[in-house]
C-alpha positions as a printed Julia matrix, in Angstrom:
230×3 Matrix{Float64}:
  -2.36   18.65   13.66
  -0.67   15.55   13.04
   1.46   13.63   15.81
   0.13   16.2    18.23
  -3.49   14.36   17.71
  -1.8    11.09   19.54
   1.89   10.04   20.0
   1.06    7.12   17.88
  -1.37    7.82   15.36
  -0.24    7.49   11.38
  -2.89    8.26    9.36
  -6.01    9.79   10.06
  -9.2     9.93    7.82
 -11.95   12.54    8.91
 -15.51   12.64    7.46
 -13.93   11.55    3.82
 -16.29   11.6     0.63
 -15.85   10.46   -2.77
 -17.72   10.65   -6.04
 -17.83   10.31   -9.69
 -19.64   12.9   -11.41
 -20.87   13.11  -14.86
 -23.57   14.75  -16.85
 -25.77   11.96  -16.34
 -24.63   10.5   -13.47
 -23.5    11.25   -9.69
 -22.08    8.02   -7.91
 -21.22    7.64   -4.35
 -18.33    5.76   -3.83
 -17.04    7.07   -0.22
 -20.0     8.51    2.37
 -18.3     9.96    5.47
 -15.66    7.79    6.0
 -13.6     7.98    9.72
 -10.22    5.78   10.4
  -7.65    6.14   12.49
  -4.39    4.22   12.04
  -1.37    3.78   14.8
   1.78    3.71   14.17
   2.26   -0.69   13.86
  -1.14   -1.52   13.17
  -1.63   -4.09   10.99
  -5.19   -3.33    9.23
  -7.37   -4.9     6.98
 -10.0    -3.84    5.16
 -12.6    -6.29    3.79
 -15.29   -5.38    1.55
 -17.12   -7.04   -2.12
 -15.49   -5.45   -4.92
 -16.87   -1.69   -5.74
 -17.43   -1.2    -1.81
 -15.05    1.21   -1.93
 -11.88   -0.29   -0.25
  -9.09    0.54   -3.36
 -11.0     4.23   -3.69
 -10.03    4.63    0.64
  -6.78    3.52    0.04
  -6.2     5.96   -3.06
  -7.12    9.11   -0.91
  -4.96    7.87    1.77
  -1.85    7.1    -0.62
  -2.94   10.73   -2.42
  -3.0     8.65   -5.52
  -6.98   10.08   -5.51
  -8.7    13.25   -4.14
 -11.42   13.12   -1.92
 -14.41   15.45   -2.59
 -14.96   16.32    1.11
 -12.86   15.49    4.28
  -9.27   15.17    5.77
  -6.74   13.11    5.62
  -3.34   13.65    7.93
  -0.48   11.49    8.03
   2.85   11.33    9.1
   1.75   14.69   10.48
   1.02   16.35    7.12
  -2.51   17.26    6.34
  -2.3    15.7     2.74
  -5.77   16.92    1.21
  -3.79   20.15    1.2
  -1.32   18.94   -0.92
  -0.61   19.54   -4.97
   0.66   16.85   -6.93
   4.46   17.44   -6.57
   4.07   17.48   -2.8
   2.18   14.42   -2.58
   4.57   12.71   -5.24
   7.15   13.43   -2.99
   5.45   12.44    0.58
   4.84    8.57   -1.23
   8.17    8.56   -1.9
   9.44    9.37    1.62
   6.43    7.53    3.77
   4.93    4.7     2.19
   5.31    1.53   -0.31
   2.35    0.56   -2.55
   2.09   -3.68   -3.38
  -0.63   -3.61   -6.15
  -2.4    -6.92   -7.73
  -0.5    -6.5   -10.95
   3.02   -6.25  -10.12
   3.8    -3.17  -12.29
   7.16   -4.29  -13.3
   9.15   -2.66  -16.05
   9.71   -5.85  -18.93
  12.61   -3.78  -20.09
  14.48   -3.89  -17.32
  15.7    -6.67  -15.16
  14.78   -7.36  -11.31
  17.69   -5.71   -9.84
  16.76   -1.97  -11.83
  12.81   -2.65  -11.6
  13.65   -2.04   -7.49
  16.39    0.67   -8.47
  14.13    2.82  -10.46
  11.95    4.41   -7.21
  15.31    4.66   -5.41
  17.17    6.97   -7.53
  13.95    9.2    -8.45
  13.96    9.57   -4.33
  17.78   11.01   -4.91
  18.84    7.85   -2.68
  22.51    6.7    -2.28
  23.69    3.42   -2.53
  20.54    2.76   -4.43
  22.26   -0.48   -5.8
  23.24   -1.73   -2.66
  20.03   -1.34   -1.3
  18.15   -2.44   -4.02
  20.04   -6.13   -3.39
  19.53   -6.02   -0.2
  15.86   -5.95   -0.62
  15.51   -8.79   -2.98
  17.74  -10.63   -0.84
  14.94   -9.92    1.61
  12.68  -11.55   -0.38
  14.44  -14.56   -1.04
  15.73  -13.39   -5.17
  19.6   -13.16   -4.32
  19.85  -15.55   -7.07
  17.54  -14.18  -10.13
  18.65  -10.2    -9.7
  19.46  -10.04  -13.37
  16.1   -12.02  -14.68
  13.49   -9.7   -16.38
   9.79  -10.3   -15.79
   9.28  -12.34  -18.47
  11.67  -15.05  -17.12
  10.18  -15.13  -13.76
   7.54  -16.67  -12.15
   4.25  -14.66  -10.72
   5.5   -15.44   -7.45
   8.58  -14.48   -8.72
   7.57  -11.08  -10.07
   5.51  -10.09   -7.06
   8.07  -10.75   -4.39
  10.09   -7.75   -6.93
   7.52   -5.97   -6.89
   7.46   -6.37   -2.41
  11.25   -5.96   -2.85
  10.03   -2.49   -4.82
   7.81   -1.01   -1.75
   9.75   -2.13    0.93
  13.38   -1.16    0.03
  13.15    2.69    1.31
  11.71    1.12    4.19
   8.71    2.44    4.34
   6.66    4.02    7.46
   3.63    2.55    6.02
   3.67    0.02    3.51
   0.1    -0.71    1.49
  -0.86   -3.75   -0.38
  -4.3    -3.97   -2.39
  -5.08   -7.51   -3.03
  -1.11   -8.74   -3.54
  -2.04  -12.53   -3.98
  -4.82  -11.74   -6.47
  -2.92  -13.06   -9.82
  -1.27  -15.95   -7.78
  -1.89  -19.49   -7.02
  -3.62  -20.33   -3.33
   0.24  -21.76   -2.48
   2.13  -18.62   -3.84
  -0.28  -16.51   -2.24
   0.18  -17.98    0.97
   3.7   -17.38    0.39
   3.34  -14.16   -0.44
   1.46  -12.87    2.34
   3.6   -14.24    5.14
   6.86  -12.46    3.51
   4.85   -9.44    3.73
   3.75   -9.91    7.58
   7.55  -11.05    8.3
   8.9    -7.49    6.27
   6.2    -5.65    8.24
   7.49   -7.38   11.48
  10.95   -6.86   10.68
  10.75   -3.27    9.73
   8.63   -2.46   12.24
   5.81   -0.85    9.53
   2.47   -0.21    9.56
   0.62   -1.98    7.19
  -3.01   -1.64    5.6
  -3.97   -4.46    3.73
  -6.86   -4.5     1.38
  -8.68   -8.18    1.01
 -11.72  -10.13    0.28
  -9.96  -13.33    1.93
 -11.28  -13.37    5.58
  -8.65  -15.9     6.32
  -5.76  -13.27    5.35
  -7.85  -10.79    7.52
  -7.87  -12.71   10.83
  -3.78  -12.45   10.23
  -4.36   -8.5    11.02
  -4.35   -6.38   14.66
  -7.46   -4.77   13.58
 -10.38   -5.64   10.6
 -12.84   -3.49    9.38
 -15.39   -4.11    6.49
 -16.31   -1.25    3.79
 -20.0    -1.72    2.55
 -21.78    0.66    0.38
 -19.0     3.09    0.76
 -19.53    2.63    4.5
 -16.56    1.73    7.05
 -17.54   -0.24   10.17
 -14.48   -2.01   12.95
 -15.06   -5.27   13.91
 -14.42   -4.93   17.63
């Protein structure tokens, strides 16, 4: 299957289940959950925290397995995949933007975005690397470490970090979480202007309505539930 589903379609979740089981316990996290993404989208997904919204966008990443379903993108049926093919399908399709930035303290701004470049075998990883913090506006602190940077500071390396392979589909679960309302903002419009400028797709996980609205499409996970807002 794949691109032969639709020309444009990216990712595409089919009748995807999820759930912790233990000796005492069986919890439903996903129940039967059906998305299809297009290439450009711009999608949010708002739900209250443990609706299930991180969980979707670990089975779509591969970072998680589902119990029951399918999920193809960039034309590969990734359910099917072991751990060394999905390590490398992240590393050629998407870039993950997490709450906590994930940054290496050992190791300044510059080799924090350098790091996932040369694992991926890519050239020039240097070059590149600059060039994506010049992207996000850090030109000037490339040889700072985390602890001399801001949290703005340290999530817009972290952006600079999912973004410099250039990504097909970049993914960012609750980016302005640990920042201030006016580094958020910031935040988030970088992001829409890399997604713009890249021409990505981007899924955006949220419990900000407001950030949302700033989406092509919006849909709402409840219970472990997915419902469009149309």
């Amino acid at each position: 299957m794949g691109f032969s589903m639709t020309l444009s379609t990216i990712i595409k979740m089919q009748d995807i289940y999820l759930s912790f089981k233990g000796k005492d316990f069986d919890v439903k996290i996903l129940k039967g959950i059906n998305l299809e993404i297009h290439a450009g989208d711009s999608i949010a997904v708002l739900g209250a925290s443990g609706s299930g919204k991180s969980s979707m966008m670990a089975i779509m990443t591969g970072l998680e397995s589902a119990v029951k379903g399918k999920v193809t993108a960039m034309g590969q049926e990734i359910t099917a995949m072991n751990e060394d093919q999905l390590a490398v399908f992240r590393r050629e399709n998407i870039g993950i933007i997490l709450q906590s930035f994930h940054l290496i303290p050992t190791m300044n701004a510059l080799d924090n975005v350098i790091i996932p470049l040369e694992l991926a075998g890519i050239k020039n990883a240097a070059e590149i690397a600059a060039e994506a913090l010049k992207e996000v506006g850090l030109s000037h602190r490339i040889t700072h470490y985390p602890a001399e940077l801001s949290g703005g500071e340290q999530q817009r390396v972290a952006v600079a970090r999912a973004i410099a392979a250039k990504p097909k589909v970049l993914f960012a679960d609750e980016p302005t979480g640990n920042l201030d309302s006016k580094t958020g903002k910031a935040i988030i419009e970088l992001i829409f202007s890399l997604q713009k400028k890249l021409n990505t797709t981007l899924v955006l996980i949220t419990h900000d309505p407001a950030l949302a609205d700033k989406c092509s499409r919006k849909f709402f996970m409840n219970d472990g539930h997915l419902k469009e807002e149309l």
